[in-house]
N, C-alpha and C positions, 0 to 999 in steps of 0.2 A: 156504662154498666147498667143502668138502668134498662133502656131497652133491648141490652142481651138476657140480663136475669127474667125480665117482663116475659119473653120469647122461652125461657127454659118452663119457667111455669107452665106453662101453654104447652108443652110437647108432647106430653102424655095424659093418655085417658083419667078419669076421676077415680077409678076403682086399680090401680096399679099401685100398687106398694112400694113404697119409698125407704121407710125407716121403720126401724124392726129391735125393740128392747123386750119389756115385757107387754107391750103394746104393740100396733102398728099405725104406723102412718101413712095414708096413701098420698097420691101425687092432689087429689081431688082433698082431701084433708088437710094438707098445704097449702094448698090457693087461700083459702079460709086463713089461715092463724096467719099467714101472711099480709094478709089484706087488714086482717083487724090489727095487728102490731102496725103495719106502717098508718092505719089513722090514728092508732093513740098516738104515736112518733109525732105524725102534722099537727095534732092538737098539743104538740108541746112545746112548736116550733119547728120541730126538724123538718126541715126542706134540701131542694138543688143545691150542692158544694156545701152542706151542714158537715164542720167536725165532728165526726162520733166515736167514743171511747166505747169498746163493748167488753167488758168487765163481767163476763156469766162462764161459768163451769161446762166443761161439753154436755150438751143436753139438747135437746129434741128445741127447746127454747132458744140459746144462744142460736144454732141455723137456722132457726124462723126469724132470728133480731138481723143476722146478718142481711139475711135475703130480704125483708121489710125497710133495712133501709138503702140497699143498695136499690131498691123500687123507686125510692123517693129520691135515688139521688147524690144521696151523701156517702161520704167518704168515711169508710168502716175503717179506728183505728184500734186493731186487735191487742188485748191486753192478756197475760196472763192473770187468773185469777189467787193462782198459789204465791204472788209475789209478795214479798215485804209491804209496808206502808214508806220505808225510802227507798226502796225500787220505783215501786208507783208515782212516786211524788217528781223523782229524777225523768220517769217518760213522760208525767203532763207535760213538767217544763220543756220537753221536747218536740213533745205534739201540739199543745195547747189547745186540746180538745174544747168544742164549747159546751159538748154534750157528755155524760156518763152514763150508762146505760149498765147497771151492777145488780144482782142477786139478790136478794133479803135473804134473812134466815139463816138457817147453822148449811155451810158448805163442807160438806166432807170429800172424800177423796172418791167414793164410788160415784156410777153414772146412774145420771133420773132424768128420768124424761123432760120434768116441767120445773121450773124456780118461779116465782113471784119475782117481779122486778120494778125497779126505781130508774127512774130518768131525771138527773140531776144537770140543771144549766149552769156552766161554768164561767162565771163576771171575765174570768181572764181573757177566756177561749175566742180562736180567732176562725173564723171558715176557710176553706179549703180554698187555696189560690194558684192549686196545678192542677194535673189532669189525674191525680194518682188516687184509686178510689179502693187502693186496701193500705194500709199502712201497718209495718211490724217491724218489730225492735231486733236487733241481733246482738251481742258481743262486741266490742271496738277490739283496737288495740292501744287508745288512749286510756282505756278503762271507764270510758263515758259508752253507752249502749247506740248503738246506731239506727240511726230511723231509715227505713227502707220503705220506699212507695213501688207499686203495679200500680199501671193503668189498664183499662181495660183489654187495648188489644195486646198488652201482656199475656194478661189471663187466658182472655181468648185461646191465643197463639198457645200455650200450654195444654187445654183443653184440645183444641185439636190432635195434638202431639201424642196425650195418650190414647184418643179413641183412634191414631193410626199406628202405635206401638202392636208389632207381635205380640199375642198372647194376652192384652191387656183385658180384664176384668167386664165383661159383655152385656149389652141389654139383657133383662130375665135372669142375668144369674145375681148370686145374692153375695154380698165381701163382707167378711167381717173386718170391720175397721179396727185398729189397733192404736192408732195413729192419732194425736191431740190436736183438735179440730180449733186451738186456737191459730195453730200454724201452716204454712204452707202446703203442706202435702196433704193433710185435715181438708182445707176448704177445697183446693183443688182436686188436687186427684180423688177425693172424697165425697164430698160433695156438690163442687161440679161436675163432673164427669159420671156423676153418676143423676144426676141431673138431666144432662144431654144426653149419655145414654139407655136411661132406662134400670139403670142396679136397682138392685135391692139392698141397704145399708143397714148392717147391724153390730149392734155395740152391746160389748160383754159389760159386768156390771162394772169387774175391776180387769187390769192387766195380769193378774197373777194365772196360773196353767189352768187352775180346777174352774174358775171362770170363763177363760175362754174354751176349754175343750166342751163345758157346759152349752157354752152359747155357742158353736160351731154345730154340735151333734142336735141344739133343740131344733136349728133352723135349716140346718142341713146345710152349710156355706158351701159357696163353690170357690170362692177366691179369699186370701187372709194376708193384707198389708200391717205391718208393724215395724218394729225394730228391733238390732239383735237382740237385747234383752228377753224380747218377747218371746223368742224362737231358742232362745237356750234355755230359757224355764219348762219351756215345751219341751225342748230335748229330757231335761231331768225327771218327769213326767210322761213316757209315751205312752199313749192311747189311739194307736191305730183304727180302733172303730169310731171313735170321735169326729175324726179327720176323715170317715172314707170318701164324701161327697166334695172334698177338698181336690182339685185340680192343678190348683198353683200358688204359690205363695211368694212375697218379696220384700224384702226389708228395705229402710232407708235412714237417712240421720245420720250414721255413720257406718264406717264399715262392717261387713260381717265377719268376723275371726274367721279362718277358717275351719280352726276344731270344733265350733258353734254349728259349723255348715254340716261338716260331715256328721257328728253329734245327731244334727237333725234328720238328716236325711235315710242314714241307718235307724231310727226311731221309726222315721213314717214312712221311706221307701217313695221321695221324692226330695228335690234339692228346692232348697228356697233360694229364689232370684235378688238381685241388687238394685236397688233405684241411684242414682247420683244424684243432688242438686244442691241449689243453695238458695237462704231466704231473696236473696236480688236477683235471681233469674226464674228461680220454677227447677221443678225438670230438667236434668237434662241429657242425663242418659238411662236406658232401662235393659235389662237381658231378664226377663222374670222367668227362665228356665233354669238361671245362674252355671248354662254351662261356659263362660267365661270369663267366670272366676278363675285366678286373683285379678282379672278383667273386672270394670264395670259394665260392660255393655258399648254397644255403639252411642252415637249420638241420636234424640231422638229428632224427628221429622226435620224440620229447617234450623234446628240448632247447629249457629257454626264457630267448632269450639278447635283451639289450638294448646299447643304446649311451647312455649314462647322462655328459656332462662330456667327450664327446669319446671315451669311455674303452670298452672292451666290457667288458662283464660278463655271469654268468653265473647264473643261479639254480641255488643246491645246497640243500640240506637240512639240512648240519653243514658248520662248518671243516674244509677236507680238510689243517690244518698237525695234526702232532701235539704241535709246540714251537713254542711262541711265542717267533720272536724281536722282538716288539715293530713290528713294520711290520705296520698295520694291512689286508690285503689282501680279508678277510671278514666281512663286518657284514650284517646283518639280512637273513640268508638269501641275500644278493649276493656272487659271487666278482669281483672286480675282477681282469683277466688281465694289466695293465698294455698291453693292446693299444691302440693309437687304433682308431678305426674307423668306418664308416659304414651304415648300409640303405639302399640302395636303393629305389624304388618296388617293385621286385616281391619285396622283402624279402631277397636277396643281401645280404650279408656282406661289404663291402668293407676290408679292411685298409688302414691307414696308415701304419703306423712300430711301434717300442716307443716307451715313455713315460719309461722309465727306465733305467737302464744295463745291462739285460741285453742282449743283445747275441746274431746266432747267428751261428755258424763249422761252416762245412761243417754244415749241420743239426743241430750242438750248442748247448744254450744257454750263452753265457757270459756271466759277470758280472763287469764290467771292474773291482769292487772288490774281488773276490777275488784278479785280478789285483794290485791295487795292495797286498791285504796280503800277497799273496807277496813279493813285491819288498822291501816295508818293514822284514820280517825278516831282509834281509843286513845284516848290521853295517856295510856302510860305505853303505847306503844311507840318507839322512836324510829321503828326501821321493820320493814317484812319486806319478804320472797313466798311467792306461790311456786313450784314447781310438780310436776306431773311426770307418774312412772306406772302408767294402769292408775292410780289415785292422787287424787287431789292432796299432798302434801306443804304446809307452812312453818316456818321459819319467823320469828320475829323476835327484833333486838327489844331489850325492856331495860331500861336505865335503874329499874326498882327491880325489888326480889319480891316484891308483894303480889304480883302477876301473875296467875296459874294459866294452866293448860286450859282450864273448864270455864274461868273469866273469857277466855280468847271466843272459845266453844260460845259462851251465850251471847256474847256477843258479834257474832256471826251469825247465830239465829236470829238475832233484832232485823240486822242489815239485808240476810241474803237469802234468795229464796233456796228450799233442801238443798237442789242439788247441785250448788255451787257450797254447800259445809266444805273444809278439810277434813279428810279423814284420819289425819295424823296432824298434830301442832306441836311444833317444840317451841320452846322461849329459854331463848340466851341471852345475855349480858349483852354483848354484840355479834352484829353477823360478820363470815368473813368479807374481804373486799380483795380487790385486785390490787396490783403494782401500783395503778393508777386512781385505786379510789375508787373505784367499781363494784357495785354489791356483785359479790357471786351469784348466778343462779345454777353452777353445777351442783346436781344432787350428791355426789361423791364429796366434791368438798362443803357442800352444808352437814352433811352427815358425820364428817369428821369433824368436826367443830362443836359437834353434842357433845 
């Protein structure tokens, strides 16, 4: 990784604009704040195969931390910064970063260019002993988060993918990102790719309409990656001369309703496009014209992807877990995504459902038994069910009547980050079970049992 990022630096002239808030960045302005972040890095240790936790809000700073130290080497392991302190505490254990690399100061929810930051050595932390130089958490289905490694020619391989996709987002034009640059599609289609090709990156202050139509019309976008959400606040909101220099648009994360679609497209008089992937692959299909929908798109470039028992799957080359937690999701060169799904005659990618309890919330994935083991560890709670119907709904047995609804609520704020809250909690005596002793999780028969 090192000397691919070394090489992206180096691509473009000094005076080409990179990133674009209430400031701008050029590519020549980069080199700089890159260079001086990876020496303060080496002056505090971090080197070749150093763990690094990077713990900063999206900001013009976190992708100069990532890119400084993927210079030097190390293995970037991406942290949400809105998470719990027992979130966090459950992914050191899993990463065993030796480095933290976190914010000072009050973090709020809008984007700023710069943070002040800390770099904190960790006694436990161990270095990197594979080849996987970005590392990011997902959802299990044990309710433990799963660590997932890229290696570079992962990345690579993705990065290619989208500068050879139809339609994808061009040298010289400008995309407003929508898209949380702690994740997947953030670094990559984000920020690398626009890297390699020359974009222009700009970020609203916050996701809400009157900010991004704001920050689309100052800079004049030509291209605007998000997710549904973002494109149905737009729909509620149309401002056609906002968007005139808007070209194409395409969502990702999860799918796009289609009342959202059409919603949108009657609004602005163009259809937003679908991305497909998942955190262990990247990418892997794109139609960003979205004419086939309820299709995702084809497969992009040398992705070779099947529908295998209902199920998609994917061909990788190595397990992308780096811990086994005993769910078998990769066997004989096949990623199983837990997607359902279908091809098409013309080999479109149609989605189905999930297969299993992960679950997504506003374009996050969530896993309703992670939910259930938050819950499980209040001492007066003896028994929960997460269940999902459009919301994040819980159930839980309480052997006391001293229990409230808003007890459950706070603490669920301790444990979990927003957007894994329930938005409905009930608490019963007991929950039902099966013939055999099995907690229910139909919502019909939880529901009858209030």
């Amino acid at each position: 990784m090192r000397d691919y990022v070394t090489e992206l630096l180096r691509r473009h002239g000094d005076d080409v604009p990179l990133f674009s808030h209430h400031h701008t960045v050029t590519h020549g302005d980069l080199r700089a704040s890159v260079a001086a972040e990876a020496a303060l890095f080496a002056a505090a240790g971090v080197g070749a195969d150093s763990n690094v936790a990077v713990q900063v809000p999206p900001s013009f700073t976190q992708l100069e931390v990532v890119l400084a130290l993927w210079t030097l080497g190390a293995r970037v392991v991406s942290f949400d910064h809105r998470f719990t302190r027992a979130e966090r505490e459950v992914e050191h254990a899993l990463a065993r970063p030796q480095f933290v690399v976190r914010a000072t100061g009050h973090v709020g929810g809008a984007f700023r260019e710069r943070y002040e930051l800390v770099t904190e050595r960790r006694p436990d932390g161990v270095p990197a002993t594979t080849r996987h130089r970005l590392v990011q958490f997902s959802s299990g289905s044990t309710g433990t988060p799963k660590i997932i490694g890229r290696d570079t020619a992962s990345l690579v391989r993705e990065v290619e993918r989208f500068a050879a996709a139809e339609g994808m987002v061009r040298g010289g034009e400008r995309l407003l990102l929508l898209n949380n640059t702690a994740y997947s599609f953030g670094l990559v289609g984000g920020l690398l790719h626009s890297l390699a090709q020359g974009v222009h990156l700009v970020f609203p202050r916050q996701g809400t309409a009157a900010d991004v139509l704001r920050a689309a019309a100052a800079h004049e976008v030509h291209f605007i990656t998000g997710q549904p959400f973002h494109f149905a606040r737009l729909a509620e909101h149309p401002d056609r001369a906002a968007l005139r220099t808007v070209r194409a648009a395409f969502s990702g994360a999860e799918l796009m309703p289609p009342e959202v679609a059409d919603r949108f497209a009657s609004a602005y008089g163009f259809r937003v496009g679908e991305c497909f992937g998942t955190t262990e692959t990247g990418a892997l299909t794109l139609d960003v014209a979205g004419t086939t929908r309820p299709a995702v798109g084809r497969p992009l470039g040398d992705t070779r992807l099947r529908v295998r028992d209902g199920l998609v799957e994917v061909a990788l080359e190595d397990s992308p877990y780096l811990r086994d937690d005993g769910v078998v999701r990769y066997a004989d060169g096949w990623f199983r995504t837990g997607d359902r799904g279908e091809l098409d005659a013309r080999g479109n990618l149609r989605l189905l459902g999930r297969s299993d309890s992960l679950v997504i919330v506003r374009g996050q994935m969530v896993d309703l038994t992670e939910v259930e083991a938050a819950l499980r560890r209040h001492p007066r709670v003896a028994e929960a069910i997460a269940v999902y119907d459009g919301r994040v709904e819980v159930y839980v047995g309480a052997e006391s009547d001293t229990l409230s609804t808003e007890d459950v609520a706070r603490w669920c704020r301790e444990l979990l980050v927003e957007y894994k809250h329930p938005q409905r909690i009930h608490v019963l005596r007991t929950l039902p079970r099966t013939a055999n002793g099995k907690l229910l999780r139909d919502p019909k028969a939880l529901a009858a049992a209030r």
